[in-house]
C-alpha positions as CSV (number, residue, x, y, z in Angstrom):
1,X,127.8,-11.1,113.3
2,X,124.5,-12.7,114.6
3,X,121.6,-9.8,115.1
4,X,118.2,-10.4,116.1
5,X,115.6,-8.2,114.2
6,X,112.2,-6.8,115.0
7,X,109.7,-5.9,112.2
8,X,106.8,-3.7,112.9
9,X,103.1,-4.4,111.7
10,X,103.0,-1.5,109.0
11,X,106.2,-3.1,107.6
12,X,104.9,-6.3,107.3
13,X,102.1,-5.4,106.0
14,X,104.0,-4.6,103.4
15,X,106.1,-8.0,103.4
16,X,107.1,-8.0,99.4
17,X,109.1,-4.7,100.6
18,X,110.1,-6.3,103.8
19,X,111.6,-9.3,101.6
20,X,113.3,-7.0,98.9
21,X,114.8,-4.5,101.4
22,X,115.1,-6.2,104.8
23,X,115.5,-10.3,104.5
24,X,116.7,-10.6,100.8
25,X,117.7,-7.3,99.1
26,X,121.0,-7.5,97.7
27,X,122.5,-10.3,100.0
28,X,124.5,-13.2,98.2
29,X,122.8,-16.3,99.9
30,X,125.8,-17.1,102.5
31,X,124.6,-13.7,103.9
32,X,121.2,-14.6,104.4
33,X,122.0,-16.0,107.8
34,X,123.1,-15.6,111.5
35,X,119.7,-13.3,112.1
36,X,116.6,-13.8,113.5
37,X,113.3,-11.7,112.8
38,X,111.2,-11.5,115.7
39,X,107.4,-9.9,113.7
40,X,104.6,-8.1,114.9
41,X,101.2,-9.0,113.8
42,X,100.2,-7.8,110.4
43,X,98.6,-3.9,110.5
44,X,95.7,-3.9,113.0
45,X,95.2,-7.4,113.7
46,X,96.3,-6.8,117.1
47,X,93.3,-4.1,117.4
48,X,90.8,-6.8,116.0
49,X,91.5,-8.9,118.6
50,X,91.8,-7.1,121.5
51,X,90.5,-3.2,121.2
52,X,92.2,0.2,118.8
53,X,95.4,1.2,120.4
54,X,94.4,5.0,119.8
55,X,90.8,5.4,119.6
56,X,89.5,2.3,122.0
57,X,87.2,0.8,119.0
58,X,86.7,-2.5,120.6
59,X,88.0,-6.1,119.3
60,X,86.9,-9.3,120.2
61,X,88.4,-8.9,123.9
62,X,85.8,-6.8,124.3
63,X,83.2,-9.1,123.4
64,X,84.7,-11.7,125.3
65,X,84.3,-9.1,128.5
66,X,80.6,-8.2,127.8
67,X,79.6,-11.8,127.1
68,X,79.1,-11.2,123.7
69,X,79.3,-13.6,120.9
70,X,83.2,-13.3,120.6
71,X,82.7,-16.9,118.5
72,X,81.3,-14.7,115.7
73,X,83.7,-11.8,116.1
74,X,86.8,-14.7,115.8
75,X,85.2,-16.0,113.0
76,X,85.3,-12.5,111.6
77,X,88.7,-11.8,112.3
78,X,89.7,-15.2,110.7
79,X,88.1,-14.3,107.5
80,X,90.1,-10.8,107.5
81,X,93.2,-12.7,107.9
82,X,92.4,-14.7,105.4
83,X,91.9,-11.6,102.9
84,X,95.7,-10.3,104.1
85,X,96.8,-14.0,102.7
86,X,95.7,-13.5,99.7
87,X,97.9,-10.6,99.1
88,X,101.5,-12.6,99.4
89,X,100.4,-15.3,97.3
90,X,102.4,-14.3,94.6
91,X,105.6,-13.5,96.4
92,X,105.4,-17.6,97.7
93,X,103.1,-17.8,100.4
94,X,101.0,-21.2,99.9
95,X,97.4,-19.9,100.8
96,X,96.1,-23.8,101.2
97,X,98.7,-24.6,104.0
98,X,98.4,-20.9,105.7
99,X,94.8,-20.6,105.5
100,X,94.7,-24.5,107.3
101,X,97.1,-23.0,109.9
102,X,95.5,-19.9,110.6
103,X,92.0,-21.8,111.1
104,X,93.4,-24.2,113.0
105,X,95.0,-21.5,115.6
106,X,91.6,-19.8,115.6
107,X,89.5,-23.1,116.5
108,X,91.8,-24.0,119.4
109,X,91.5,-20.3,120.9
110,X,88.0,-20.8,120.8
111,X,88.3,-23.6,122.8
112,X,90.3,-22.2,125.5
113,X,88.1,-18.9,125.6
114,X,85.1,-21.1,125.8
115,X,87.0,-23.2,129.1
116,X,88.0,-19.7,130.2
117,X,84.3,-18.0,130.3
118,X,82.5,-21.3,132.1
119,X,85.8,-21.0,134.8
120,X,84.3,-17.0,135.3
121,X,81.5,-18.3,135.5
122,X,81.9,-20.9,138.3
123,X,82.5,-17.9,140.6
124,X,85.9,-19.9,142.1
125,X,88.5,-17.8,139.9
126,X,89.2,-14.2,140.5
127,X,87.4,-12.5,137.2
128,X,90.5,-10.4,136.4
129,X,93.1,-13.5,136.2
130,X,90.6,-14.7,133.5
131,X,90.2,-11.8,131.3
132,X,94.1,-11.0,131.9
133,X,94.4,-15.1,130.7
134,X,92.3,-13.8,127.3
135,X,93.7,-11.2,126.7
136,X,97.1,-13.3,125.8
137,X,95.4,-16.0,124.4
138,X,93.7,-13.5,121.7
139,X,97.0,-11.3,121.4
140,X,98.9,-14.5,120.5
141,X,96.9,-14.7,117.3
142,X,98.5,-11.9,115.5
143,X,102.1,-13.1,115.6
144,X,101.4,-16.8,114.7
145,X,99.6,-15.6,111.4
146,X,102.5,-13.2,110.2
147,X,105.2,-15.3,111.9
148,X,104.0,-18.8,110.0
149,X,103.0,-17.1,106.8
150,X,106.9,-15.3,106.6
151,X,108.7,-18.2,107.3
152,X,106.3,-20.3,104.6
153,X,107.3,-17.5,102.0
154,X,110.9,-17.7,102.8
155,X,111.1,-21.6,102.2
156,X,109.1,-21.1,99.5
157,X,111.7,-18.9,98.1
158,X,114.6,-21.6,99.1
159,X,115.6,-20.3,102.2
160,X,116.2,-22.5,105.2
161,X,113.7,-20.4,107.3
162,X,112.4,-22.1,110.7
163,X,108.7,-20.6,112.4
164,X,109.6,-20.3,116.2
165,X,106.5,-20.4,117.4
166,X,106.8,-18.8,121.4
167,X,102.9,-19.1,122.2
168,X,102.8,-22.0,123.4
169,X,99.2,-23.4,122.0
170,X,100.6,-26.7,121.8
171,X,102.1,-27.9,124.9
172,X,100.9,-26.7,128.6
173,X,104.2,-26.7,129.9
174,X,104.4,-23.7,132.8
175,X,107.4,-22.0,131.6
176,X,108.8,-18.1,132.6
177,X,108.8,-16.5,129.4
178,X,112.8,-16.7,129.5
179,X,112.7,-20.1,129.6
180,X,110.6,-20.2,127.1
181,X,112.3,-18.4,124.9
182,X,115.5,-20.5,126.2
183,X,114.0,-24.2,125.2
184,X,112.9,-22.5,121.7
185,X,116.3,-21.5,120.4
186,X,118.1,-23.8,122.0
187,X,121.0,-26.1,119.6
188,X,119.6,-23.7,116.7
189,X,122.5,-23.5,114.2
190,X,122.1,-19.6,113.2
191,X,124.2,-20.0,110.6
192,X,122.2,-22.4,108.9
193,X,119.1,-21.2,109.8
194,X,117.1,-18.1,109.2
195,X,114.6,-18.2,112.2
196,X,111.2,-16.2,112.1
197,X,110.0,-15.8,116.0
198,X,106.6,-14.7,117.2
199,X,106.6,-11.0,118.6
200,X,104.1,-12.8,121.5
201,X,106.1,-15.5,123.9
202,X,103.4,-17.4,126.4
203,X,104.6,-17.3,130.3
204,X,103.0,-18.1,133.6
205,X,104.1,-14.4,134.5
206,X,101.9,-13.3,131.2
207,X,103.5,-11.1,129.1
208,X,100.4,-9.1,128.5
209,X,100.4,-8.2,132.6
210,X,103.8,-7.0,132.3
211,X,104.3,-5.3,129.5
212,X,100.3,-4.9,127.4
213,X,100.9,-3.8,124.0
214,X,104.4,-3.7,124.6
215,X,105.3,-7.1,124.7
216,X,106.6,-7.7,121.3
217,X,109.4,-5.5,121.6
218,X,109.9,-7.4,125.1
219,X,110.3,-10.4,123.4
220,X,112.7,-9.2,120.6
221,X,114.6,-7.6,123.7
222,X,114.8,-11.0,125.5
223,X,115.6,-13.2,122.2
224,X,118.8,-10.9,121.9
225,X,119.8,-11.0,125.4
226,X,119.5,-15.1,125.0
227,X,121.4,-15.9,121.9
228,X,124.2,-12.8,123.3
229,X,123.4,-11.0,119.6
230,X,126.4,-8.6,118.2
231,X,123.4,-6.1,117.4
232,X,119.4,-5.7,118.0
233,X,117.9,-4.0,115.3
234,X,114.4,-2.4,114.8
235,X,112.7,-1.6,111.3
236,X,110.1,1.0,111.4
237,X,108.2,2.8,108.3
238,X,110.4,5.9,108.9
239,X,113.8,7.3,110.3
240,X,113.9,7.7,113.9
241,X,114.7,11.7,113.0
242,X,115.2,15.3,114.6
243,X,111.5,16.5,114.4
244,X,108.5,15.2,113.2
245,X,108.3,15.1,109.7
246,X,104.7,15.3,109.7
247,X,104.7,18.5,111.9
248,X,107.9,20.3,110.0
249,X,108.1,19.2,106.6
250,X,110.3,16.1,105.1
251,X,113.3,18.4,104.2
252,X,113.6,19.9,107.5
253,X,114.7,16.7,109.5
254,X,117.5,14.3,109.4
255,X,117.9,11.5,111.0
256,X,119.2,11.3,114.5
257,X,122.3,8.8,113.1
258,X,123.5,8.8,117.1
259,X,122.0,8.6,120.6
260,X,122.4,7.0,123.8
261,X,120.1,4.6,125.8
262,X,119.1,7.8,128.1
263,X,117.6,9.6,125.3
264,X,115.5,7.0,123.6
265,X,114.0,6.5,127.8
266,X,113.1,10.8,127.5
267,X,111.3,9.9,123.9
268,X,109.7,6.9,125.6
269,X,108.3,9.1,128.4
270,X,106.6,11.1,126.5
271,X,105.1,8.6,124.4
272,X,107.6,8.5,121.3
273,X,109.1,5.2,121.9
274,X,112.4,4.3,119.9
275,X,111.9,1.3,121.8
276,X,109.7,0.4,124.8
277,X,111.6,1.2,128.2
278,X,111.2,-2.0,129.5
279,X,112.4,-3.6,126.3
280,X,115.5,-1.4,126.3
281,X,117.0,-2.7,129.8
282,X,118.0,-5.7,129.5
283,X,119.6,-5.2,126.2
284,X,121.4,-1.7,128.2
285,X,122.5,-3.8,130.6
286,X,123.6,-6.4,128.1
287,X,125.6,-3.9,126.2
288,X,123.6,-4.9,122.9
289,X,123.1,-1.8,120.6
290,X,120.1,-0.7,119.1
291,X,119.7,0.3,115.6
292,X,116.7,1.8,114.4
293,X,116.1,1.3,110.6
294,X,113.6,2.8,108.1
295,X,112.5,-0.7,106.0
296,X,112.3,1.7,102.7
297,X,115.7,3.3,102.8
298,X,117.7,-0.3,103.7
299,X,121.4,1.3,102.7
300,X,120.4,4.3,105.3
301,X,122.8,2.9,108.5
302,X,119.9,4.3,110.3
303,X,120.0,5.2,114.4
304,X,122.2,3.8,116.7
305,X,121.7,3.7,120.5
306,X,124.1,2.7,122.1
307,X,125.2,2.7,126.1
308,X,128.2,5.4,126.3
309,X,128.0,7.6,123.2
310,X,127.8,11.6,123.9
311,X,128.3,13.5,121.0
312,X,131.7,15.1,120.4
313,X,130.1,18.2,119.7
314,X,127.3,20.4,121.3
315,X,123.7,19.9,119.5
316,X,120.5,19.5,119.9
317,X,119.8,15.6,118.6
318,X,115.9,15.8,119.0
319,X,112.6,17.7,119.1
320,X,109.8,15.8,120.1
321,X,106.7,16.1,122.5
322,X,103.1,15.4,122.8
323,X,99.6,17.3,122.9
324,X,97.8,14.7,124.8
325,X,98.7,15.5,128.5
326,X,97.3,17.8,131.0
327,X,98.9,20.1,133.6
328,X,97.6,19.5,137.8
329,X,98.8,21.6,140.2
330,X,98.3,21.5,143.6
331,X,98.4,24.5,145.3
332,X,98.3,25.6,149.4
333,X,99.2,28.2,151.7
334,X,100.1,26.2,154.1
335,X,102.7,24.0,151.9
336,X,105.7,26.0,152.5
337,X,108.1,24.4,154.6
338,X,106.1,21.1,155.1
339,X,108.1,18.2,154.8
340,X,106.7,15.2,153.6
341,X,103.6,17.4,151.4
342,X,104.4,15.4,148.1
343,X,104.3,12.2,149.7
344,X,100.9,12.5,150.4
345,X,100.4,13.7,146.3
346,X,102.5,10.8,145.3
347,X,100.3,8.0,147.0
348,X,97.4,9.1,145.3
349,X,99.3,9.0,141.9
350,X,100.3,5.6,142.8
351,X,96.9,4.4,143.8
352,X,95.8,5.0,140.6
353,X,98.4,3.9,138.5
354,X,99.5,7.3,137.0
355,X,102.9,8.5,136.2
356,X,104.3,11.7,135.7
357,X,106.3,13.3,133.0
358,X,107.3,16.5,134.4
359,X,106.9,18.0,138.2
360,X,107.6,21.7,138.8
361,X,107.6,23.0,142.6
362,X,107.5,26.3,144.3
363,X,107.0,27.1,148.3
364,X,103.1,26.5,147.6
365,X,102.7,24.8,144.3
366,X,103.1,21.6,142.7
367,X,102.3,21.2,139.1
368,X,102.7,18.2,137.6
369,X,102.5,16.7,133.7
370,X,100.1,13.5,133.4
371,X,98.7,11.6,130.4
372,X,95.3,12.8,129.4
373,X,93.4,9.8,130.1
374,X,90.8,8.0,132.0
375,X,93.5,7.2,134.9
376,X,94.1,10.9,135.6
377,X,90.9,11.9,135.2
378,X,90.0,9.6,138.1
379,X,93.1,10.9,139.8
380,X,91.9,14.0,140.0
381,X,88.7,14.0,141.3
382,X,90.8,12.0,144.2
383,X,92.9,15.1,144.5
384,X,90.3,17.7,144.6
385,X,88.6,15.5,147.7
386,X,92.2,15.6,149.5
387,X,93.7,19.2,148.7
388,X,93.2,22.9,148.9
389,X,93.3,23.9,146.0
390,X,93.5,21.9,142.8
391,X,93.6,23.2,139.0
392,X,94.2,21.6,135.6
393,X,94.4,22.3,132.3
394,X,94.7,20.7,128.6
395,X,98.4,21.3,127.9
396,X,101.3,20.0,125.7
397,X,104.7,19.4,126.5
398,X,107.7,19.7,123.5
399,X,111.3,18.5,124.8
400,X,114.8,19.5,123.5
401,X,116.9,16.7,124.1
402,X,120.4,15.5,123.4
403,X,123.0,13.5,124.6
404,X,125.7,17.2,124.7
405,X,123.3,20.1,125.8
406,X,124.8,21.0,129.1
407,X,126.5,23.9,128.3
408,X,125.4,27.4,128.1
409,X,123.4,29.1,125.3
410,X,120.6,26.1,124.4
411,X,118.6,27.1,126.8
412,X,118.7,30.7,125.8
413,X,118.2,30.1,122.6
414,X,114.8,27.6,122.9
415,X,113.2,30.4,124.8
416,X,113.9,32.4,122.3
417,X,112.6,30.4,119.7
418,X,109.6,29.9,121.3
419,X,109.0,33.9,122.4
420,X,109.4,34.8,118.5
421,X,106.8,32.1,117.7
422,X,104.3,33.6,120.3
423,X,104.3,31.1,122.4
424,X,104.2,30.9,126.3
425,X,106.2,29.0,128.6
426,X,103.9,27.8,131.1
427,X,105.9,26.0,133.3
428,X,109.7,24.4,132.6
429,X,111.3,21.1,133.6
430,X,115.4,20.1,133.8
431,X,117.3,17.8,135.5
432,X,121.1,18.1,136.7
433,X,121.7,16.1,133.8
434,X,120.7,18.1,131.6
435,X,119.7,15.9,128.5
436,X,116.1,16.8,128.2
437,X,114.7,20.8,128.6
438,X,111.0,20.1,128.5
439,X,108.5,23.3,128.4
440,X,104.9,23.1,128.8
441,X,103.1,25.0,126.3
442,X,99.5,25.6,125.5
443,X,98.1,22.9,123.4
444,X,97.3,24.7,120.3
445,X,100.8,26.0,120.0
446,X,102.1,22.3,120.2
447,X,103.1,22.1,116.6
448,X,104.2,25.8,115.8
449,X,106.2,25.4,119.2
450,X,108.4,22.1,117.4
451,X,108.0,24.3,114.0
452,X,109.9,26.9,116.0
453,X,112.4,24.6,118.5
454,X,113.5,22.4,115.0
455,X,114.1,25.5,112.8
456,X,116.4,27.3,115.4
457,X,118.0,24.0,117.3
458,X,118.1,21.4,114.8
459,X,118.3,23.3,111.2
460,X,120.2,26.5,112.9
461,X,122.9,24.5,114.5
462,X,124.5,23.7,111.5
């Protein structure tokens, strides 16, 4: 059974655990084989380099923007990198070769950054292609330095481990990122051969355009789809479970153990990826399953996604949602019967590049769910200049999902939930489906609202 494997940057910051429970463990050493970890950069690297995922704190892509001294803020990054070395030194990492390697990778992405900023600078190049062209140089960086310092460890430990190394710093051959991936793994005898693959694969498309901070579940996605893998499995830091934990308390979730390809798109909507949409497509369409994993619990089977499972019996698999969205809607008298109204609405999301995650109509209202960011913000004020009547509001949105809710008494009983707990239902969202009953809520209910949903839904149904 040949699976490829992706480990995220909190696990492998944490790579003694990631050897003992993920890559070694209990395995006899015939065992050890037919897999292929695909690695994200170690914890935060990736927001060094570029900017913070969450709070914006900038990286040295920012400096590289501004026309600051992004020389000094590599150099700064390298010697952090550096520090992270020193902490697998005694599980077999050789700190003379990695540190060599890592310095080496730094000096040749000065290089090109240094090409790339007198190019701007020329005034012949469109300034956007350039910084886009940083943006995956810098990115790169991260995966090389985890990717090269796992598969040192692993020979170090007498495993036949090979670094695939998908950036393509070394050769300027214009290959699609499939191809690259293609020429990498070609004649690779998995059986023999423990590969360790960068979460960043270089393409003339740029896989940072595509996909941003998504990309190294894109490339784990495409590596599977390549070498036809029995299984594609993710390891996170935690069960991909019923509830949030962190919002209900450890011993009120489980994990989810089963759930279709349609349910992990819902959690990725509203921002809970099981696995990046985009990511999740080709391996869909593949018929590869997913298995999500918790690296500290490796006998836990985990989560499996898979294309045509619906549970056998009636439940509520998830409760999940987010706080960080706001509520628009568009309101005018003179709506009612006008066909075409939301086209008009829709062309303004698109010019600025927002999605939404729930749209609720009546004969002179539109109200819509967005992300609360920059984007919408600048939607808005677009809105207000071309409608009646615009309104918005901070809200949350929590969502009862499962892959066998369509039949009568769930929805019932979530309202109820949620009118014990005091909490309002400000506006409601379900398809024909039926999969996912999403209700917008005030935002400072958010939490007692999943308290409320998980404790009736997910503990009550048993």
């Amino acid at each position: 059974m040949l699976t490829v494997e992706k480990i995220g940057g909190t696990s492998m910051s944490q790579f003694n655990e990631v050897l003992n429970n993920i890559i070694i463990g209990k395995r006899k050493p015939d065992e050890l084989y037919n897999r292929i970890f695909v690695v994200s950069a170690y914890n935060n690297v990736t927001n060094w380099l570029l900017e913070h995922k969450k709070t914006g704190e900038p990286g040295v892509y920012v400096q590289f923007l501004e026309n600051a001294d992004y020389s000094i803020g590599l150099d700064s990054v390298c010697m952090r990198l550096l520090e992270i070395n020193q902490q697998f030194a005694e599980i077999g990492l050789d700190l003379v070769a990695a540190e060599e390697f890592i310095s080496h990778r730094i000096k040749m992405a000065k290089t090109m950054l240094y090409s790339l900023s007198g190019v701007m600078a020329s005034g012949y190049v469109k300034t956007e292609d350039i910084c886009l062209a940083a943006r995956e140089i810098l990115a790169s960086i991260g995966e090389s330095h985890s990717a090269w310092n796992s598969a040192n460890i692993l020979q170090n430990n007498g495993i036949e481990a090979r670094f695939i190394d998908l950036c393509g710093f070394n050769d300027s051959l214009p290959l699609t990122i499939d191809e690259r991936i293609h020429k990498a793994f070609k004649g690779i005898d998995f059986s023999q051969t423990l590969c360790i693959a960068t979460g960043y694969t270089k393409g003339i498309e740029g896989i940072m355009r595509a996909f941003d901070r998504g990309y190294t579940e894109v490339t784990f996605s495409k590596i599977a789809v390549e070498v036809k893998a029995d299984e594609a499995i993710i390891h996170k830091e935690y069960h991909l479970s019923s509830a949030d934990p962190n919002i209900v308390g450890v011993n009120k979730v489980v994990p989810v153990g089963q759930t279709n390809f349609i349910i992990a798109d819902q959690l990725a909507d509203i921002g809970m990826e099981a696995i990046h949409p985009k990511a999740s497509k080709p391996l869909e369409r593949a018929n590869i399953n997913i298995r999500i994993k918790n690296t500290f619990e490796p006998e836990h089977p985990g989560t499996l996604i898979s294309k045509d499972y619906v549970s056998e019996v009636p439940k509520i698999e998830i409760v999940s949602g987010t706080n960080k969205v706001l509520g628009i809607e568009i309101h005018d008298p003179m709506m009612v019967g006008e066909v075409g109204f939301d086209l008009r609405i829709m062309q303004l999301f698109e010019k600025h590049g927002v999605s939404y995650i729930l749209k609720s109509t009546n004969a002179n209202s539109i109200t819509m769910i967005v992300w609360d960011n920059y984007k919408s913000r600048e939607l808005i004020a677009d809105l207000e200049r071309n409608f009646y009547q615009v309104t918005t509001e901070r809200v949350a949105i929590v969502c009862v999902m499962g892959t066998n809710i369509a039949i009568p008494g769930f929805l019932y009983r979530a309202a109820k939930a949620l009118y014990e707990g005091g909490i309002n239902v400000e506006s409601f969202g379900q398809s024909l489906r039926q999969v996912n009953m999403q209700f917008v809520i005030r935002r400072e209910h958010y939490e007692n609202a999943v308290r409320s949903l998980n404790d009736a839904l997910c503990l009550g149904q048993n």
